[in-house]
C-alpha positions, 0 to 999 in steps of 0.5 A: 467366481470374482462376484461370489468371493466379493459377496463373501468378503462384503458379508464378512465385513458387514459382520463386524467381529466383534465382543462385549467386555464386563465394565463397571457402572461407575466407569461408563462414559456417556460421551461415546454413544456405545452399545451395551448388553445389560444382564438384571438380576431376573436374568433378563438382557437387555441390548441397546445404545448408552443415551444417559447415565446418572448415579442410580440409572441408565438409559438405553435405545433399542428397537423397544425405545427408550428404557431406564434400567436402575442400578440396583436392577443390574447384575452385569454390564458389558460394552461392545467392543470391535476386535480388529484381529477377529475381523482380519482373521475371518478375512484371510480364513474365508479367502482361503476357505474360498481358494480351496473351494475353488481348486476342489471346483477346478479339479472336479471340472478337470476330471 
């Protein structure tokens, strides 16, 4: 039972709650190697981390290497962005979803 509640708080973990916030292209800054989700105006997304910015482009990495993504090409970008509170909540929600499994077991036993 302890490895199955480990297992369960470990993938909660590994999750990483998290959420992508709308930025605007002139305010990135390139220091902080982000992730980004880029929507271009033919509705394609694009996912990946910041490598360069310059007035016209950026550069992302993702799994398909480096791409350059013209500013003109972009409809929007958003920044991912870690939420604390959405991983504490998940963490205490799953315990207790684990606490109640647990007592459901208990007393399905004890019957």
């Amino acid at each position: 039972m302890r490895k199955i509640i480990f297992l369960l708080l470990i993938s909660v973990l590994i999750q990483s709650c998290s959420s992508y916030k709308s930025v605007e292209f002139n305010n990135i800054e390139v220091e902080k190697k982000r992730k980004f989700e880029i929507e271009k105006l033919d509705s394609s997304k694009l996912t990946g981390r910041l490598i360069s910015k310059n007035e016209n482009s950026i550069i992302i990495e993702n799994n398909r290497g480096l791409q350059t993504i013209q500013k003109t090409e972009i409809q929007e970008l958003k920044v991912k962005k870690f939420s604390v509170l959405k991983t504490a909540t998940g963490i205490v929600s799953t315990y207790f979803l684990l606490l109640i499994a647990g007592i459901a077991i208990i007393a399905i036993i004890a019957v």
